[in-house]
C-alpha positions in Angstrom: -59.3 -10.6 21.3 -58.8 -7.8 18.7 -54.9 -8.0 16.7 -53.5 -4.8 17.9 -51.4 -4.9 14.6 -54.1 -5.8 12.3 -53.8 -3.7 9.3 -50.3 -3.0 10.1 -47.6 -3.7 7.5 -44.7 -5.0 8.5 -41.5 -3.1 7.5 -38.5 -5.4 6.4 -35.1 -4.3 7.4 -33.9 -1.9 4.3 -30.7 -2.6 3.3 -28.9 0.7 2.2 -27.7 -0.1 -1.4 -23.5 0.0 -1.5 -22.0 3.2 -2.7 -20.3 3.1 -5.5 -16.3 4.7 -5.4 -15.1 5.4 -8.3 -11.0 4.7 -8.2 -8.8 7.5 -7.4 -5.4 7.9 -9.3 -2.5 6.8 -7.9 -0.4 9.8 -6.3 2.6 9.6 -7.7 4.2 12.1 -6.0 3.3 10.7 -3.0 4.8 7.4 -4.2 7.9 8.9 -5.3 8.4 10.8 -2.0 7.8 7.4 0.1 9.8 5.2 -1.8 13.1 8.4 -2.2 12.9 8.3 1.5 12.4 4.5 2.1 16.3 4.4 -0.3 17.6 7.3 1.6 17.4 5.4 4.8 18.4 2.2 2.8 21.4 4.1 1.7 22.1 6.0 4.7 22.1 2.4 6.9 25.3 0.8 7.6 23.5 -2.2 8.9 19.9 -3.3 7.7 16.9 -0.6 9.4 14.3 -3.1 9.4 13.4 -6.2 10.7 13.5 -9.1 8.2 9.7 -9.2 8.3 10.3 -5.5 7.5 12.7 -5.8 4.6 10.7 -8.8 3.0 7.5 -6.4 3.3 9.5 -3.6 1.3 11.2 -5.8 -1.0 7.6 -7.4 -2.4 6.1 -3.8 -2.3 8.3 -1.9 -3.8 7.7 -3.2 -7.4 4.2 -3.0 -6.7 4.9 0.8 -5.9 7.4 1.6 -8.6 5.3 0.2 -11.2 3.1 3.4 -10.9 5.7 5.8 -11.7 6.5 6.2 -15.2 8.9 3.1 -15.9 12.4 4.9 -16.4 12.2 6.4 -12.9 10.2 3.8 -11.8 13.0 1.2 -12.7 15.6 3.2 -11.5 14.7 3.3 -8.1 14.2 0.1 -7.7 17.0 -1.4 -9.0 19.1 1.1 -6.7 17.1 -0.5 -3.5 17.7 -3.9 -4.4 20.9 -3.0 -4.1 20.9 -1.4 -1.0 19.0 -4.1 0.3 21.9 -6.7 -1.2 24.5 -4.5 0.4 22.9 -4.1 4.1 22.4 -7.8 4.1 25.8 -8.7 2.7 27.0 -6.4 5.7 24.6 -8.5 8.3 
């Protein structure tokens, strides 16, 4: 009996190479807008708005997130929702 295939090459599976992305730039005024309203509804709150899961999320992003404004504004936002966050759990 004849190979059907015979003088067929087999074809591996072909990988497609990865793409490479190059890094956008952070957009800050994206940033800024999130993180104003984020302390407008901080300060706003009479009791905490967000669960504790919540408020520990925001409390170990928002450095993260400040850090890519320039540092003066960057700073002062931050330090003004740590203490929002102080005062809403103060209030608790």
């Amino acid at each position: 009996m004849s190979d059907l295939f015979a003088g067929i090459e087999t074809l591996e599976p072909r990988i497609p190479e990865p793409k490479t992305v190059e890094p956008r730039a952070p957009d800050r005024d994206y940033i800024r807008k999130n993180l104003t309203r984020l302390l407008r509804t901080a300060q706003r709150a009479e009791v905490m708005p967000w669960s504790d899961g919540e408020a520990r999320s925001w409390e170990e992003r928002f450095p993260e997130l400040t850090a890519l404004l320039g540092p003066e504004e960057g700073d002062a936002i931050l330090a003004a929702f740590r203490t929002e966050l102080e005062r809403l759990r103060k209030a608790a």
